[in-house]
C-alpha positions in Angstrom: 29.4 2.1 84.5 29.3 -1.1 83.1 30.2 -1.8 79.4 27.0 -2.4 77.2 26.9 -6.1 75.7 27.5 -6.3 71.7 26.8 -9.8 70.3 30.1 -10.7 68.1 29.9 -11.2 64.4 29.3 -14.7 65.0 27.1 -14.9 67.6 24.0 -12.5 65.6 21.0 -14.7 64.6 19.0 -14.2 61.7 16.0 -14.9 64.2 16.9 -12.0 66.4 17.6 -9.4 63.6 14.3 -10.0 61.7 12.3 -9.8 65.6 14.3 -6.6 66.0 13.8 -5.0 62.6 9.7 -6.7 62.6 8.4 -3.3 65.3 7.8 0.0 63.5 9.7 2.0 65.4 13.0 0.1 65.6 12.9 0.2 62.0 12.3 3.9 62.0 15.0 3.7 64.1 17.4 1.9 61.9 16.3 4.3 58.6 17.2 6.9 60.6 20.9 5.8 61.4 21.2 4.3 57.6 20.6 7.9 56.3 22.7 9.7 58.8 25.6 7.5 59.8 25.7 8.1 63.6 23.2 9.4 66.4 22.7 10.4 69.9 20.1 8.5 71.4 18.6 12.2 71.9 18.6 12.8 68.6 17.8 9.3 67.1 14.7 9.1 69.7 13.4 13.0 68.3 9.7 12.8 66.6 9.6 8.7 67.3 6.3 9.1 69.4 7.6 7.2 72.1 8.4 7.9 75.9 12.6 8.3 76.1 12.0 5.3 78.4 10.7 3.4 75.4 12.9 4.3 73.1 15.7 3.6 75.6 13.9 -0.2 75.6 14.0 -0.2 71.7 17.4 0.9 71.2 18.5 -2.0 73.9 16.6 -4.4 71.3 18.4 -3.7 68.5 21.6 -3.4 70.1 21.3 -7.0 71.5 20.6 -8.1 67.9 23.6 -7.2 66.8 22.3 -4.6 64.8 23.2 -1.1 66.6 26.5 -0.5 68.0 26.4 2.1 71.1 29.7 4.1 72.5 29.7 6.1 75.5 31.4 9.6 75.4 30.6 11.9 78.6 27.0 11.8 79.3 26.2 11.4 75.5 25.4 7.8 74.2 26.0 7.7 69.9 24.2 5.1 67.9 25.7 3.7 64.7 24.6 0.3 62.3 26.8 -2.4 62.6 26.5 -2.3 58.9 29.8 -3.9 58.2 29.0 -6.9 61.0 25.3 -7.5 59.3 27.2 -7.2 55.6 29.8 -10.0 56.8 27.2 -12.5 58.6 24.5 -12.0 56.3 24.9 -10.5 53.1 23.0 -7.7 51.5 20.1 -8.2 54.2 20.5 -4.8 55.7 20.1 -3.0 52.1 17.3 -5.3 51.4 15.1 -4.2 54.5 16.0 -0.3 53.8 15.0 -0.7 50.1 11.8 -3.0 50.7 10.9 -0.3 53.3 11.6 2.6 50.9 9.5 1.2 47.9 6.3 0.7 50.2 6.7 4.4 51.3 
């Protein structure tokens, strides 16, 4: 199996990040992994509303942003933010979207 591409620090756009986090579900998505740390995509895809084809699709989005980071172990794919990566490139952004989307809940 091939290795699954992950934009470097430097390469993630602001452009591509806001696209990613702009769909409901991706950002369901991303609430999801800021509460709980890590994920399988199983688990992270449970109650979305989506096909697992779908959700494959929107996990692949966000991971290509620069925003997810997925590791391979066995059969099992684990989803974690690149928390660290968003914090260095573009400061406090992350929290900002989680707290903006908290306050309108």
């Amino acid at each position: 199996m091939r290795p699954l591409f992950h934009p470097t620090v430097e390469d993630i756009q602001l452009t591509e990040v806001l696209r990613a986090l702009s769909d409901p579900v991706r950002l369901e998505i991303v609430i999801r992994l800021a509460v709980s740390g890590e994920l399988t995509c199983g688990d992270a895809g449970d109650e979305l509303g989506v096909h697992k084809s779908t959700a494959s699709h929107h996990y692949r989005i966000l991971r290509e942003a620069g925003i997810l980071r997925t590791k391979q172990e066995g059969r099992l794919k684990f989803l974690s933010l690149r928390r660290d990566d968003l914090d260095a490139r573009f400061p406090g952004l992350l929290d900002s979207v989680l707290s903006a989307t908290h306050a309108a809940a």
